[in-house]
Every structure is written in C-alpha cells, then in structure tokens.
PANUZA-649192 format. One record per residue (C-alpha): residue number from 1; residue in one letter; x, z, y. Coordinates in nm, 4 decimals, decimal comma. Example, Ala and Ser with C-alpha at 12.3 -4.5 7.8 and 13.67 -1.06 7.14 Angstrom:
% PANUZA-649192
nr->1 | rest->A | X->1,2300 | Z->0,7800 | Y->-0,4500 .
nr->2 | rest->S | X->1,3670 | Z->0,7140 | Y->-0,1060 .
% end
This chain:
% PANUZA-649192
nr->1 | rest->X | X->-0,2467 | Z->-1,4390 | Y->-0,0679 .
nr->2 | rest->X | X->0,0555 | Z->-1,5789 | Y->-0,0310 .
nr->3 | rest->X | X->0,4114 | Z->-1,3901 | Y->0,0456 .
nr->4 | rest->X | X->0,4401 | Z->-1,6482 | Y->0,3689 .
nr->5 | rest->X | X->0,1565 | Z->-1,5586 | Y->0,5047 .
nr->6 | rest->X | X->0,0244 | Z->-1,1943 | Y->0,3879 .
nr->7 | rest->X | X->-0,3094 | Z->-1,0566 | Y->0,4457 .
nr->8 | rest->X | X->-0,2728 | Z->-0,7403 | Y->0,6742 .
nr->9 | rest->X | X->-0,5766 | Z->-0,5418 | Y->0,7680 .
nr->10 | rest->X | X->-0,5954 | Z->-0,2232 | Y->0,9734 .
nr->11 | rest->X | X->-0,8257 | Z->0,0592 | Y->0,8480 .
nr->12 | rest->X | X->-0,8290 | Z->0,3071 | Y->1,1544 .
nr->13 | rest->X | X->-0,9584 | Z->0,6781 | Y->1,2223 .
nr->14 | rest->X | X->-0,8506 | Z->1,0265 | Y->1,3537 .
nr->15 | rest->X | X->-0,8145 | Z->1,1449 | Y->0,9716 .
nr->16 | rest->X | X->-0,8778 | Z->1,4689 | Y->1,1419 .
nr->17 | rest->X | X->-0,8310 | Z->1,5842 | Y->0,8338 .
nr->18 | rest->X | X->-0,8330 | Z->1,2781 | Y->0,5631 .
nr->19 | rest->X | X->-1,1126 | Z->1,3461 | Y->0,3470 .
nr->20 | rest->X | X->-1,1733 | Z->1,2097 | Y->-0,0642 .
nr->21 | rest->X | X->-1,3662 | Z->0,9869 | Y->0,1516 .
nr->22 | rest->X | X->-1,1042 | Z->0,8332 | Y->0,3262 .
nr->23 | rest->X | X->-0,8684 | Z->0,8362 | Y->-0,0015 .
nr->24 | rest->X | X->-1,1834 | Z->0,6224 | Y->-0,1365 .
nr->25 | rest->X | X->-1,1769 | Z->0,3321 | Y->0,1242 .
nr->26 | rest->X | X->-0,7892 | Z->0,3820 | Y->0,1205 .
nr->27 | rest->X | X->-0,7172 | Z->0,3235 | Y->-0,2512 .
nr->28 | rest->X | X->-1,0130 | Z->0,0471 | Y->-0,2249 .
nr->29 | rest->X | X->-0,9225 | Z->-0,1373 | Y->0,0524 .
nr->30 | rest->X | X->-0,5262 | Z->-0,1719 | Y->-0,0671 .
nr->31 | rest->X | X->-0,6947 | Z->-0,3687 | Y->-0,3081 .
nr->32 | rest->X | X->-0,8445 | Z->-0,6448 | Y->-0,0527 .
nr->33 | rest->X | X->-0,4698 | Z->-0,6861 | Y->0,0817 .
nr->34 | rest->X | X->-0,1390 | Z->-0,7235 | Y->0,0701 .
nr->35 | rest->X | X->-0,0540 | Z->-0,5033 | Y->0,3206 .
nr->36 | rest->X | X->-0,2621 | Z->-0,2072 | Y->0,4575 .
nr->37 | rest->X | X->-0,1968 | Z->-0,0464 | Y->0,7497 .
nr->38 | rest->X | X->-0,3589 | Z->0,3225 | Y->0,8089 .
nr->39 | rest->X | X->-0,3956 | Z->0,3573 | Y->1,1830 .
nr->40 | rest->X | X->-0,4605 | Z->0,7140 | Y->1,2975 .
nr->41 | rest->X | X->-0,5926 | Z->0,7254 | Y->1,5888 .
nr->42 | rest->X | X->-0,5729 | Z->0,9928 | Y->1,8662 .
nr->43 | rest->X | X->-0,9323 | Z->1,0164 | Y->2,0882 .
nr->44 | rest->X | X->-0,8578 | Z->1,2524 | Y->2,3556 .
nr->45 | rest->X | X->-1,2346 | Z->1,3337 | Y->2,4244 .
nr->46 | rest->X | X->-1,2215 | Z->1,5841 | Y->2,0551 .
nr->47 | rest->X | X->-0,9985 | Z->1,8815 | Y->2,0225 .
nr->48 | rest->X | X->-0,8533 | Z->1,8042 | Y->1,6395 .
nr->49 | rest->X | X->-0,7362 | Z->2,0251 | Y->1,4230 .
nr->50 | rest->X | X->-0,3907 | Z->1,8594 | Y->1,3492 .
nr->51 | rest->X | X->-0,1713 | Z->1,6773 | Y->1,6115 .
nr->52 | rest->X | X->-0,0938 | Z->1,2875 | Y->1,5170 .
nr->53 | rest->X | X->0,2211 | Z->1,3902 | Y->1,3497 .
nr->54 | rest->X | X->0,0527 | Z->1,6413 | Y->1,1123 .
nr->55 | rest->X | X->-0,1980 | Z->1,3927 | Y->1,0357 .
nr->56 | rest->X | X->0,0034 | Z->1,1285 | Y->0,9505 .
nr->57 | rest->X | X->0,2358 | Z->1,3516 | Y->0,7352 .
nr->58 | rest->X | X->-0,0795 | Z->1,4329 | Y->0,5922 .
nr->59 | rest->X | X->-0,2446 | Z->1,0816 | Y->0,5037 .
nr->60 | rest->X | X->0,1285 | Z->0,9231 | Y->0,3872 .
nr->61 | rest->X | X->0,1444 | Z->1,2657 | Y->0,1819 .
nr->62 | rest->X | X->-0,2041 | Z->1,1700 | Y->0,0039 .
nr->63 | rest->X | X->-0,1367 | Z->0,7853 | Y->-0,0101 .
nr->64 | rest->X | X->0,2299 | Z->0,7815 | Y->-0,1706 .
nr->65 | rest->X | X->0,0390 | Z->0,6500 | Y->-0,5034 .
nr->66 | rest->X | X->-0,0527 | Z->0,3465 | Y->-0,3113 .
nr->67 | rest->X | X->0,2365 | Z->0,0975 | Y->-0,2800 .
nr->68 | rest->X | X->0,1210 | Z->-0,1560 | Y->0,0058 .
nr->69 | rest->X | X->-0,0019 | Z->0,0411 | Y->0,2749 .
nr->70 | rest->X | X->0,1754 | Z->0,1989 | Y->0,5916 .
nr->71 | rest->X | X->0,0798 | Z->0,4989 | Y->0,7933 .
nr->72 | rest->X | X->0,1202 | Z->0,4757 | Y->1,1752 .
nr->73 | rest->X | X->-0,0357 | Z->0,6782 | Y->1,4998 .
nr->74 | rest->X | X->-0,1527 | Z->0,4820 | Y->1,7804 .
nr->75 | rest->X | X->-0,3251 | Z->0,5688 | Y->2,0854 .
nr->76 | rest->X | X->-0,5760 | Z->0,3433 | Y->2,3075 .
nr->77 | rest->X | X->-0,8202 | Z->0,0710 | Y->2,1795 .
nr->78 | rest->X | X->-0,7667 | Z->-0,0212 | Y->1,7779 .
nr->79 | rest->X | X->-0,8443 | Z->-0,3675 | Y->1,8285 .
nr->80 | rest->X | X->-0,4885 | Z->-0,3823 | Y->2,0333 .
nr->81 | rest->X | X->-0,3467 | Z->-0,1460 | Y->1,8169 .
nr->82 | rest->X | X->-0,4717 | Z->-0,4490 | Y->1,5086 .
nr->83 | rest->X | X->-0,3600 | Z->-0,7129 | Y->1,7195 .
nr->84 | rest->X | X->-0,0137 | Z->-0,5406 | Y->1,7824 .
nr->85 | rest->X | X->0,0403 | Z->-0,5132 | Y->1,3819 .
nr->86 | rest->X | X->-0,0339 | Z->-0,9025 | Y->1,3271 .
nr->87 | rest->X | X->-0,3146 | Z->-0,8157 | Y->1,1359 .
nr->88 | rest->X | X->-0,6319 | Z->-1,0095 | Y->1,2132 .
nr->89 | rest->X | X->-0,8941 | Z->-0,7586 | Y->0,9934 .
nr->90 | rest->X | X->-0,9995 | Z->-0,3980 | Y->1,0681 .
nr->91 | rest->X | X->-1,1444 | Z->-0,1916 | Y->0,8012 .
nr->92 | rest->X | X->-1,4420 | Z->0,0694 | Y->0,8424 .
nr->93 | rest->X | X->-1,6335 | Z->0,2605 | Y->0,6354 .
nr->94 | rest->X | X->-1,9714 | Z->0,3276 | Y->0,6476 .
nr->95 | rest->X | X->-2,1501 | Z->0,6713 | Y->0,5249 .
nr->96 | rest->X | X->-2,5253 | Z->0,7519 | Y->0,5591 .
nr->97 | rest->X | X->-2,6572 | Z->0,4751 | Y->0,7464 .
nr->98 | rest->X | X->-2,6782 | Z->0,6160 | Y->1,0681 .
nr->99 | rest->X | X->-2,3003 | Z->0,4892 | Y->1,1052 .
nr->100 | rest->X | X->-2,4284 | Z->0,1516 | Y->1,0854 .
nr->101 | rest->X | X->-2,5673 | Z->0,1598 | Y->1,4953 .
nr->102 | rest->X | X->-2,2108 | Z->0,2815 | Y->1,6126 .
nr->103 | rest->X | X->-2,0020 | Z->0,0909 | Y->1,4129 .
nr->104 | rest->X | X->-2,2046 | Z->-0,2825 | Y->1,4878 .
nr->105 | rest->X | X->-2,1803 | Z->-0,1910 | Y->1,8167 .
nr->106 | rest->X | X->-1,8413 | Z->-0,1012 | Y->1,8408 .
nr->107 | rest->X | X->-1,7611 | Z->-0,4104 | Y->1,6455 .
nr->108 | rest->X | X->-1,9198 | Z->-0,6066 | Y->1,8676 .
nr->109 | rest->X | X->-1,7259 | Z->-0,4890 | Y->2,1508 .
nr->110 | rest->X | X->-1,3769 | Z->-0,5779 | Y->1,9414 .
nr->111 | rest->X | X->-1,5436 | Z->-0,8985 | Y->1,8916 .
nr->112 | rest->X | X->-1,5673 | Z->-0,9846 | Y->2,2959 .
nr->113 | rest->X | X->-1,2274 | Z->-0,7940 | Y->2,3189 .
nr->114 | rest->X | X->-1,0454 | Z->-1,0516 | Y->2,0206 .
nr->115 | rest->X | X->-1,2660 | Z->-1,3084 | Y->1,8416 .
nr->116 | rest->X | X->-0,9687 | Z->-1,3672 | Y->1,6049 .
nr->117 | rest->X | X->-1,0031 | Z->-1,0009 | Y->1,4508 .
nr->118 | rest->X | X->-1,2813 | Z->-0,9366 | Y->1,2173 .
nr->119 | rest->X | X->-1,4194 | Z->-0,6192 | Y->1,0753 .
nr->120 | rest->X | X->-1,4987 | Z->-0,5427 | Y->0,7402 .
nr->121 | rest->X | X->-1,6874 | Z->-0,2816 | Y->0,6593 .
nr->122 | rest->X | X->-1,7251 | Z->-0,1059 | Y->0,3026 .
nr->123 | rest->X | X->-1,9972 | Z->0,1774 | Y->0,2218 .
nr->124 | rest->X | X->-1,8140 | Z->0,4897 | Y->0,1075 .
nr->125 | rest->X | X->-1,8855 | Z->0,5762 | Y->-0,2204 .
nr->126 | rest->X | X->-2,2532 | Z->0,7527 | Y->-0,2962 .
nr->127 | rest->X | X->-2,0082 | Z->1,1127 | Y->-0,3942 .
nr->128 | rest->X | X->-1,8207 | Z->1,0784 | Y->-0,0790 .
nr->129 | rest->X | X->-2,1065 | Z->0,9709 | Y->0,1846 .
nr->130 | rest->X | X->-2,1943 | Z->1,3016 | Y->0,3346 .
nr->131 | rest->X | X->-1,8121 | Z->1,4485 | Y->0,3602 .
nr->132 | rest->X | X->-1,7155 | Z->1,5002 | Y->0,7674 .
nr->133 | rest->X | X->-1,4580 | Z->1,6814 | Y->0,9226 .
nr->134 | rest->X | X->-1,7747 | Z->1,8415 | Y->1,0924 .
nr->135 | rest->X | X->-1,8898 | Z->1,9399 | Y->0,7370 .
nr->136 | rest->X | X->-1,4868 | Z->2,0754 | Y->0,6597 .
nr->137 | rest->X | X->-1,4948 | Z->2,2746 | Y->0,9343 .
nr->138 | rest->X | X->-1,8438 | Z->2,4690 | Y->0,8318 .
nr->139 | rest->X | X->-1,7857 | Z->2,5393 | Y->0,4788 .
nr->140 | rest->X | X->-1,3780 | Z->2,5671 | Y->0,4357 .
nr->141 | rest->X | X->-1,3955 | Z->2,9462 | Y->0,5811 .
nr->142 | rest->X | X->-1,6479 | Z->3,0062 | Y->0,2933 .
nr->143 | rest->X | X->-1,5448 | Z->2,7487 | Y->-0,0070 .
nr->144 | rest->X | X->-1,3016 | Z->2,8228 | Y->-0,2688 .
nr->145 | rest->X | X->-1,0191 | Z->2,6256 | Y->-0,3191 .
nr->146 | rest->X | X->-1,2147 | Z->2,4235 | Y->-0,6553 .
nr->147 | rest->X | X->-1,4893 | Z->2,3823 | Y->-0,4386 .
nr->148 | rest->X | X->-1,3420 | Z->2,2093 | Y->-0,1087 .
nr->149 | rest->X | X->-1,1463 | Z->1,9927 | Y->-0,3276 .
nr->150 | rest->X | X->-1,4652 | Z->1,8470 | Y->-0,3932 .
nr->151 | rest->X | X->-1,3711 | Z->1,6734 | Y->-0,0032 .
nr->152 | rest->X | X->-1,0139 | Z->1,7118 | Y->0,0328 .
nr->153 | rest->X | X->-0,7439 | Z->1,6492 | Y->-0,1804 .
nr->154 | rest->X | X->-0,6284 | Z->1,9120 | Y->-0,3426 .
nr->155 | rest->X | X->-0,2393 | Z->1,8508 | Y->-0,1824 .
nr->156 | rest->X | X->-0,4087 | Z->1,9599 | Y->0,1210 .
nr->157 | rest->X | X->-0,5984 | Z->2,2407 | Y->0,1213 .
nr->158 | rest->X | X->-0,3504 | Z->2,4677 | Y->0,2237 .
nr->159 | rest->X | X->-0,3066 | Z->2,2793 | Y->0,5446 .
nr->160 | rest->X | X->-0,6687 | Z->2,2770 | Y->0,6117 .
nr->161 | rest->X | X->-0,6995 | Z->2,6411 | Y->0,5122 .
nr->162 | rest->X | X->-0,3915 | Z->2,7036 | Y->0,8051 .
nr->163 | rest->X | X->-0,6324 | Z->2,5488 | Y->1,1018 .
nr->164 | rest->X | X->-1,0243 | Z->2,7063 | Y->0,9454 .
nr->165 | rest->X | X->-0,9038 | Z->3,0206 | Y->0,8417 .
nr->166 | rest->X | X->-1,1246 | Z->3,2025 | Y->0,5638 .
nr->167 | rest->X | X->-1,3938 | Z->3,4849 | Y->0,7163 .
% end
C-alpha cells in the first residue's frame, strides 16, 4: 500500500446503534487499509432510533482510537456512495449464517451496478455474532448497565438508555 495510491474501502450500515459487533469489524478492517471509511447509511423503510447525525456522533465517538478511518452519512445505494469516496472495496460483516443469502445477493447486485467495486466480507467474531439492534431493543429496558455492555460500548449506553427507556 503505497501513499500514491492508498487502499480505501467502505464498510457501510445504519449503526442504528453501533454495536461491539460493529467496533469488531471496525478495529479489524482498519487493519486491511489505509484508509477506512464508515458509511452510515439512512434506509427510510425502518424507523431508527437515532437520526444520521446522532449516529455518526456516535460511531466517530467509539472509533477515535482508530487513526485511519472516517465517519460519513450517506443516503441512496452504497455502491455510489463507494464509488463517490474513490474507494473500489466495500466491507460487510457476516453473523449467523443466515446473512450469507442477503448479503451474496446484494453483492451481486453492486456487482451488475460497478464491476470495479468488490466486497469483502469478514465473519463477526463467534462473541459478537448474535448482537442486533433488534436484540438491543428487547433486552436494554431490562439489562443493567454491566450487562448491555456486553453489546454496546460502554461510552454509549446512556444514549441507548435515552431512546429504550428502562420498564
């Protein structure tokens, strides 16, 4: 990798909220790069719990450790939203592998949409493959703060305790 001509690659999501998960493929795929760029995502088909601004507050306030990646909100398809960065790789991660289906499929369509972007994808880590912001949203109005940092980061929690209120 060469300072000429760096490696960029996209890693995109709703981070809705970023999960240990997503820290995971984060701190792992900075690795793979010289430059990684954190694409949050805004899918207006699900009602999220943070706006793009509070989620990319959130995600640069989780990744500040890491030194070569950039947080940025983008709406539309992530393949132009890659293309428009000059990267040419996009980053996924794979949980259980169910996710496997969607994301081939979906990276099949990029494929058709720009043959010069390719997709990488990297199997989340066997502590962090069953965390969801489905599974957040379930157990945060009955975890204590110990246990839900066993998902979130513990910088977090109070923000994700301010949209799932305790019962």
């Amino acid at each position: 990798m060469s300072e000429e001509n760096p490696k960029v690659a996209v890693y995109t999501g709703s981070f809705d909220p970023v999960t240990l998960g997503h820290l995971n493929l984060i701190e792992r795929s900075s690795r793979l790069v010289d430059r990684l760029i954190i694409g949050i995502g805004t899918n207006d088909q699900k009602v999220g719990l943070f706006n793009a601004e509070e989620r990319v507050e959130l995600v640069r306030r989780v990744t500040k450790h890491v030194p070569n990646i950039d947080v940025l909100h983008f709406s539309g398809l992530a393949v132009d939203f890659v293309r428009s960065v000059n990267a040419r790789a996009m980053i996924r991660g794979i949980r259980p592998l169910t996710d496997i289906a969607g994301e081939f499929t979906m990276m099949m369509a990029n494929r058709k949409l720009d043959p010069g972007i390719e997709t990488v994808f990297l199997m989340a880590d066997e502590e962090y493959g069953h965390v969801s912001s489905s599974l957040l949203k379930q157990i945060t109005p009955l975890a204590g703060d110990d246990q839900l940092a066993k998902f979130v980061p513990r910088e977090i929690i109070a923000d994700v305790r301010s949209k799932i209120p305790s019962v």
